[in-house]
VMD Tcl script that draws the C-alpha trace (Angstrom):
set ca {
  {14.32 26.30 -16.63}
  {16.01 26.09 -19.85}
  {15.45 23.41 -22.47}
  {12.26 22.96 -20.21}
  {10.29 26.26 -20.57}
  {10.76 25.74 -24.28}
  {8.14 23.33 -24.76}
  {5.61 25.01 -22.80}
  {5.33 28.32 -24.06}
  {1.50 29.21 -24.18}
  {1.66 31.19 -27.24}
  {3.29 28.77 -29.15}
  {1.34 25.65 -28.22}
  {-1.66 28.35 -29.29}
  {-0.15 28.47 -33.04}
  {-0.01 24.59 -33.45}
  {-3.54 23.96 -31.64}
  {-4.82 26.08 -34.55}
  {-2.65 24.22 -36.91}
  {-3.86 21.32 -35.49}
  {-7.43 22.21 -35.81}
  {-7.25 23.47 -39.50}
  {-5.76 20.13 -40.48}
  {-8.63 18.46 -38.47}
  {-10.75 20.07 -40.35}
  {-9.19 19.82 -43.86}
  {-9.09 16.11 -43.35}
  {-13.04 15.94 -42.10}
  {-12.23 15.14 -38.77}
  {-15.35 15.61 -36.39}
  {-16.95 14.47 -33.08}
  {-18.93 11.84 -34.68}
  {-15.97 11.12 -36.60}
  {-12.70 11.67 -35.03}
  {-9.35 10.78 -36.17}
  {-8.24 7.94 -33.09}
  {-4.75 8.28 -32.04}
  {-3.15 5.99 -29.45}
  {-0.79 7.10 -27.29}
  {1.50 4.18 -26.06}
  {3.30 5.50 -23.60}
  {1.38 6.40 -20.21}
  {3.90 8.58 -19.35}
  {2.43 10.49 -22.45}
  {-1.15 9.64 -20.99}
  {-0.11 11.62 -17.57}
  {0.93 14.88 -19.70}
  {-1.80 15.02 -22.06}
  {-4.32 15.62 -19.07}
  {-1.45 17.10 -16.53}
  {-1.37 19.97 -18.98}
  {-5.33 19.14 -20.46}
  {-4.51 18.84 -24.09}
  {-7.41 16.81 -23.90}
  {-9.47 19.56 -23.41}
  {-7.70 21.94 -25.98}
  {-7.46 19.69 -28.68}
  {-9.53 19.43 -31.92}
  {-12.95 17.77 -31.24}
  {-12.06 15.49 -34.03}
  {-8.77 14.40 -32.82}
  {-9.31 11.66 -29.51}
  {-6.41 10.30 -28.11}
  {-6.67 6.46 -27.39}
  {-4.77 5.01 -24.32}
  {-2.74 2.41 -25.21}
  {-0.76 -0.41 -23.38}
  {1.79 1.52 -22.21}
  {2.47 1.26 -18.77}
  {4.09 -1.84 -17.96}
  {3.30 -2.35 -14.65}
  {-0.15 -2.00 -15.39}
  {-0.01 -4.75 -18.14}
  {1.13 -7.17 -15.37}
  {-1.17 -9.82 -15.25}
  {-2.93 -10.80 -11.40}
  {-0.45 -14.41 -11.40}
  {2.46 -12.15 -11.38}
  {2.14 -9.95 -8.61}
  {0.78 -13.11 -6.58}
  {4.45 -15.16 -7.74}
  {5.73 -12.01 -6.19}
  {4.32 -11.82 -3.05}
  {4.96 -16.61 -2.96}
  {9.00 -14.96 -3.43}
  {9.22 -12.81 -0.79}
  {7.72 -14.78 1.85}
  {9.92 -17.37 1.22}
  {12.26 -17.72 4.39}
  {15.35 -15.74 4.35}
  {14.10 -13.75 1.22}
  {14.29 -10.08 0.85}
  {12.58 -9.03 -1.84}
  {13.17 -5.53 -3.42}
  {10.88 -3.64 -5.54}
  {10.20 -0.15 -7.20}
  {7.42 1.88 -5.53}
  {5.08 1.90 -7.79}
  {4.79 -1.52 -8.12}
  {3.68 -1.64 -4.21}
  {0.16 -0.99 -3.89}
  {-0.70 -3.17 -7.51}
  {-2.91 -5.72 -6.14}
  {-2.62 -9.42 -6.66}
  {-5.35 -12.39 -5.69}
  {-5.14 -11.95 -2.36}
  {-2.77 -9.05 -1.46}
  {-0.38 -6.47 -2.85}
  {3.46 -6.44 -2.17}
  {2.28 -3.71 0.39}
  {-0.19 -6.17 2.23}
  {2.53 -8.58 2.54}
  {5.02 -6.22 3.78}
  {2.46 -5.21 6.28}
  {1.98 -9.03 7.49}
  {5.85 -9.44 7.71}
  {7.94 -10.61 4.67}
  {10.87 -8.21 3.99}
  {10.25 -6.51 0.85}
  {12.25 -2.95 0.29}
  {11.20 0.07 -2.01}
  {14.87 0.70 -4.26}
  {15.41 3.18 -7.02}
  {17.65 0.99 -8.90}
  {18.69 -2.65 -9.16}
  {22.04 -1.58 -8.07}
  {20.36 -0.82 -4.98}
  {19.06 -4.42 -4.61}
  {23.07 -5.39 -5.41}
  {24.30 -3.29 -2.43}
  {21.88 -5.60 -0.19}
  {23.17 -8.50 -1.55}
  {26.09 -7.83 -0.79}
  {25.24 -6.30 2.52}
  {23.47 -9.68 3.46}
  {25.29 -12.66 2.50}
  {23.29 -14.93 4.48}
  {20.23 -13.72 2.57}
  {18.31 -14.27 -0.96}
  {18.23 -10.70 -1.94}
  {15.64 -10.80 -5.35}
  {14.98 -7.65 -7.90}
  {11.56 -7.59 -9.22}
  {12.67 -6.53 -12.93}
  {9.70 -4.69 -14.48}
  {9.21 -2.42 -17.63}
  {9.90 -2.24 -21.01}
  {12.98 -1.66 -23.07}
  {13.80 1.56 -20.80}
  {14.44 -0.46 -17.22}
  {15.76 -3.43 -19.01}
  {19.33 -2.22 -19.50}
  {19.65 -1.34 -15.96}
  {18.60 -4.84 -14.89}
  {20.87 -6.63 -17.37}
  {24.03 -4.60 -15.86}
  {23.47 -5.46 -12.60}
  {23.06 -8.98 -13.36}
  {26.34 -8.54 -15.43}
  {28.39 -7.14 -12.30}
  {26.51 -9.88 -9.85}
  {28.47 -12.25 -12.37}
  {31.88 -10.29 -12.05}
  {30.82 -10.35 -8.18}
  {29.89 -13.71 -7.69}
  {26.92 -12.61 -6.27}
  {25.34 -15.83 -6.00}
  {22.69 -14.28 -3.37}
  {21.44 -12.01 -5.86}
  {18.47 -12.88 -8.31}
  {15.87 -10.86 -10.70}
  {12.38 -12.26 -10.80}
  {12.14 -10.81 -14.91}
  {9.43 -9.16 -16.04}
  {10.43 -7.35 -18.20}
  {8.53 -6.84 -21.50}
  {9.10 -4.89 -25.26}
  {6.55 -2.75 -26.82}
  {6.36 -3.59 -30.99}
  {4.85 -6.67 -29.56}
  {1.91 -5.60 -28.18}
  {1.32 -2.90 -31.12}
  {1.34 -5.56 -33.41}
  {-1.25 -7.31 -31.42}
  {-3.56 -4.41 -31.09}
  {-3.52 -3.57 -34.80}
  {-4.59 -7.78 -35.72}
  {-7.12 -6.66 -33.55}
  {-10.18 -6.30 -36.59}
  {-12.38 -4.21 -33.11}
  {-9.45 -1.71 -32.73}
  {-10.06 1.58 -34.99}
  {-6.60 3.15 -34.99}
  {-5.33 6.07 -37.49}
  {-2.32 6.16 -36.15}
  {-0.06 6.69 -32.98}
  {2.23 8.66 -31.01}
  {5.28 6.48 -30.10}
  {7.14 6.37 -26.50}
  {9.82 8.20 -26.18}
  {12.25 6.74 -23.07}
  {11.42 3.40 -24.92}
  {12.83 4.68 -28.07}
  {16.12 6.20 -26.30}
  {17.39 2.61 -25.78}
  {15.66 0.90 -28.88}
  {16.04 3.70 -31.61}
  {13.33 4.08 -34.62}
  {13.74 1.22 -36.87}
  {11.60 -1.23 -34.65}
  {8.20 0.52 -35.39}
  {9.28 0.69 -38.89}
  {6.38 -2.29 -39.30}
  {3.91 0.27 -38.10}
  {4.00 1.84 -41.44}
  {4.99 -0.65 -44.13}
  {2.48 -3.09 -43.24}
  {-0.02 -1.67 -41.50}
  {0.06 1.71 -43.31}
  {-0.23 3.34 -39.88}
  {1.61 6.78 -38.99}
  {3.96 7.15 -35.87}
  {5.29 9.87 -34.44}
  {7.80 9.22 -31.84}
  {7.34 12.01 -29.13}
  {8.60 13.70 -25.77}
  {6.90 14.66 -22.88}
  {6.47 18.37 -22.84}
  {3.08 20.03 -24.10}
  {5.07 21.08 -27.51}
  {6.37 17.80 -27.89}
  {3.14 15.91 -27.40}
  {1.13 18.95 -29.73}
  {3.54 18.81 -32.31}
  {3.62 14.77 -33.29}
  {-0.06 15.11 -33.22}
  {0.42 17.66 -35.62}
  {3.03 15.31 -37.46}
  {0.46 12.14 -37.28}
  {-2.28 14.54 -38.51}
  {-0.15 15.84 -41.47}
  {1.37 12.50 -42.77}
  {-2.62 11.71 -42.97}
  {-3.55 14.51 -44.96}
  {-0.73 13.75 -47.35}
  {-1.65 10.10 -47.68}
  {1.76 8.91 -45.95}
  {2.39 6.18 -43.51}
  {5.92 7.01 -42.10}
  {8.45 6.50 -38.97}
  {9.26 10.21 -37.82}
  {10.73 11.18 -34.39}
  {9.80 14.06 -33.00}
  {12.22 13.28 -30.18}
  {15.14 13.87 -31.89}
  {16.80 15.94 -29.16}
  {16.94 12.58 -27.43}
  {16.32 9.51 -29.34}
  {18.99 8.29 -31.65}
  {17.73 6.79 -35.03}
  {19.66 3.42 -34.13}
  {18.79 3.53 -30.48}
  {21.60 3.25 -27.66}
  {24.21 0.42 -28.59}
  {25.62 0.02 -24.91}
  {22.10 -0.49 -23.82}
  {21.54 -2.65 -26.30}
  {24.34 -4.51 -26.07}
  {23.53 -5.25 -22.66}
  {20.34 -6.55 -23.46}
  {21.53 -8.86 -26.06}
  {24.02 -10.39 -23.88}
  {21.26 -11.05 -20.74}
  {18.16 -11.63 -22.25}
  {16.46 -13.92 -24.50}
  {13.13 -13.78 -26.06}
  {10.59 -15.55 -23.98}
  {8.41 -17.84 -26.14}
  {5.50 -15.84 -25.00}
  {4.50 -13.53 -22.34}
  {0.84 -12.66 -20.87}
  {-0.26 -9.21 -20.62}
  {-3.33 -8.05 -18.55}
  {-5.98 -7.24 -21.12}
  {-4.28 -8.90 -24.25}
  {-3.24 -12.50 -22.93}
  {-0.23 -14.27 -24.21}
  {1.62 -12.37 -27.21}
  {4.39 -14.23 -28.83}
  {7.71 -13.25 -28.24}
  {6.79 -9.80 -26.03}
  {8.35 -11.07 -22.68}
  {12.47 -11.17 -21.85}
  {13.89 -13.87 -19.78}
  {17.46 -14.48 -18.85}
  {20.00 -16.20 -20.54}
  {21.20 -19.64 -19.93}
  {24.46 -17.90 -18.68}
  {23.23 -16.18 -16.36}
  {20.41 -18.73 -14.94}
  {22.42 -18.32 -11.50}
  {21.07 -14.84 -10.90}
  {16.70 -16.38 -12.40}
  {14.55 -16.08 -9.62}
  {12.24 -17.86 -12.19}
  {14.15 -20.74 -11.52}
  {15.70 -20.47 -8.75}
  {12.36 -20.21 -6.76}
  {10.92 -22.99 -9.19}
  {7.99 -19.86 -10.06}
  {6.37 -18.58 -12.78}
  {7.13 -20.00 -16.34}
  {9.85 -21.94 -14.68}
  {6.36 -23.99 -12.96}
  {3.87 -23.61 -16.09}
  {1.89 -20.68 -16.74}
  {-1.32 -20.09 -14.86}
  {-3.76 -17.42 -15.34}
  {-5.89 -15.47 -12.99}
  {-8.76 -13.98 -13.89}
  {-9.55 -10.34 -13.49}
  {-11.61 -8.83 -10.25}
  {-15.46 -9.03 -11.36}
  {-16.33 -5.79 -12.48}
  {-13.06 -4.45 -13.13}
  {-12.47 -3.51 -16.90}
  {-8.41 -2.78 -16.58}
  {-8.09 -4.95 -19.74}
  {-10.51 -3.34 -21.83}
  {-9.05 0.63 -20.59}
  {-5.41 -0.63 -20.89}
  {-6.27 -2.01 -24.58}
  {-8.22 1.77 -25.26}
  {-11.84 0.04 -25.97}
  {-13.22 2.09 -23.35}
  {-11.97 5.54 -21.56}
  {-12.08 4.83 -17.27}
  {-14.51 6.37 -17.01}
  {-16.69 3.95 -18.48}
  {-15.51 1.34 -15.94}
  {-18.26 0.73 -13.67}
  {-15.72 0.51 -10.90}
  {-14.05 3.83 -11.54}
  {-14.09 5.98 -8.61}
  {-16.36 3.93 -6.68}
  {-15.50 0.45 -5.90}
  {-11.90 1.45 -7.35}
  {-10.07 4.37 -6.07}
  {-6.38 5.26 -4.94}
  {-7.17 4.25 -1.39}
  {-8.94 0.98 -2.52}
  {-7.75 -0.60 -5.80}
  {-9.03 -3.01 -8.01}
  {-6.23 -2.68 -10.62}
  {-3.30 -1.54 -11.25}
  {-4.37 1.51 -13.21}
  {-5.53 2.91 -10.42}
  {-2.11 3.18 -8.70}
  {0.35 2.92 -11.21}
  {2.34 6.47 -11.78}
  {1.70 5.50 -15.45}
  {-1.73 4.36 -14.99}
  {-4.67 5.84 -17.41}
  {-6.77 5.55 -13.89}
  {-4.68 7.43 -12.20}
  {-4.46 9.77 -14.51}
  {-7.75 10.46 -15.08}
  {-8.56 10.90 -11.08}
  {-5.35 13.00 -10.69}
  {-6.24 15.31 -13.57}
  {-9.26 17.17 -14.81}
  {-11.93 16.73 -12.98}
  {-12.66 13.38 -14.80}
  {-13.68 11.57 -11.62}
  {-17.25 9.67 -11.54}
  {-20.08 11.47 -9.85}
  {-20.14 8.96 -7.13}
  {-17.07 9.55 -6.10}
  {-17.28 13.36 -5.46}
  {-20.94 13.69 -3.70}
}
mol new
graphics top color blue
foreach p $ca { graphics top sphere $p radius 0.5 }
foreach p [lrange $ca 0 end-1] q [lrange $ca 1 end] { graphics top cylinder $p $q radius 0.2 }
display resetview
């Protein structure tokens, strides 16, 4: 598989592990005192222990897990203003997959499919469109959710329900943008981070530039990467070197596929839909200024938000997490999952308190799918 089998060639990702370790070692990394580099991306988090860099990596060198999977950083009040959509009457409410099993207060989108409201699994908004246009005589709604990669999508869709006249088509937005949170996490004086391995599908739409705050005032290194073993073994490598040499820089590993200025049409797409939200809460972190997207004034026709009289557009409320689950403090990388006291016992796949669990991009997940990591409870 060209331009595939590339990036995981054993022998090569031998040479930069011992590259890796004899910069580790030049720079006094050790167990007791690693060097603590966040991964944002859980995409990223699902190939470190899919191919168990983990495990091969310098024991001075510990990845942290870091907010980045955005349907895990959904707080509990969203998922519930889902579920208080789609049993509205004449509401069918469309969804990605992933976002099925996440629970909320009382049920997940799955649960409430199960006890009757009409909610679809789609691999694109344009998906939810077709419906819409299938069903005149129904509210068709698109549960937007992710970061800067999804959001284009979503804003083109709601562009052609304009040309359309769709006026049975709506997005309940979610959407969210990831400097945000960084920013948060390094005000954070109980966060020890040397520096960080930046997403790369996020930085295909948004370029470089928007992390260049990373560096200048934090004095933090980022490496944007890419998903194959290589990719992921050479930023570290990257990170690991800029700290040796006493540098704090933006430098994209990515470069096959991230532009330095980011993708203009999806950009432009974005500027013309979406607005800044004055603030936005994340599960784990709470409200951060300016991290959220909502929709235009323009385009408050197709804003489930207000349409549905939900959300923001009723005052925020927040819902406190499950007792005993620590999503918050895993999402955030305080703690690994396995230090959750639910993990693998009274949270599993099957059974979830949160949405690490079941997320694709989930830390959780991750850590159950991959590597043996599981709790001891959960494998007698």
């Amino acid at each position: 598989m060209k331009y595939a089998t590339e990036f995981r060639d054993p022998k090569a990702a031998k040479a930069v592990l011992a590259r890796i370790s004899a910069l580790a070692d030049q720079i006094g990394a050790t167990r007791a005192a690693p060097v603590h580099i966040m991964e944002i991306c859980g995409g990223h988090t699902h190939a470190i222990f899919r191919y168990g860099l983990d495990k091969l990596m310098h024991e001075g060198v510990e990845f942290i897990h870091g907010p980045g999977c955005p349907v895990c950083v959904l707080p509990m009040a969203r998922v519930d203003e889902c579920v208080e959509i789609a049993n509205r009457p004449g509401v069918i409410f469309t969804t990605f997959g992933d976002a099925m099993r996440v629970p909320g207060t009382k049920m997940s989108l799955m649960q409430a499919k199960a006890a009757g409201a009409d909610i679809r699994m789609v691999y694109s908004p344009l998906d939810a469109l077709e419906l819409a246009r299938r069903n005149p005589g129904r509210e068709v709604v698109f549960f937007g959710l992710g970061f800067e990669t999804t959001t284009p999508s979503t804003a083109l869709s709601i562009q052609q329900a304009a040309r359309e006249g769709l006026g049975n088509f709506s997005v309940f937005c979610n959407h969210i943008t990831v400097p945000e949170p960084i920013r948060a996490l390094l005000d954070d004086p109980h966060m020890v981070l040397d520096g960080f391995v930046g997403p790369g599908h996020v930085s295909m739409v948004i370029g470089t530039h928007p992390y260049d705050f990373i560096a200048r005032d934090y004095g933090k290194p980022i490496v944007v990467a890419g998903f194959e073993p290589l990719d992921l073994l050479q930023s570290v490598l990257m990170v690991l070197t800029q700290i040796r040499d006493g540098r704090a820089e933006v430098e994209n590993q990515y470069a096959r596929v991230v532009p330095e200025h980011g993708n203009p049409v999806s950009l432009a797409a974005i500027a013309d839909v979406y607005e800044k939200r004055p603030s936005f809460e994340w599960r784990g972190l709470g409200e951060i200024d300016q991290s959220g997207l909502r929709i235009r004034a323009r385009y408050r026709a197709f804003d489930a938000e207000e349409k549905f009289g939900v959300g923001y557009a009723a005052g925020p409320r927040v819902v406190p997490e499950p007792e005993g689950c620590a999503c918050g403090q895993v999402m955030t990388g305080r703690i690994k999952p396995t230090a959750c006291p639910q993990f693998g016992c009274g949270c599993t796949p099957e059974m979830p308190l949160g949405a690490l669990m079941v997320s694709s991009e989930g830390a959780c997940a991750a850590y159950w799918q991959y590597g043996g990591a599981r709790a001891p409870e959960a494998v007698e």
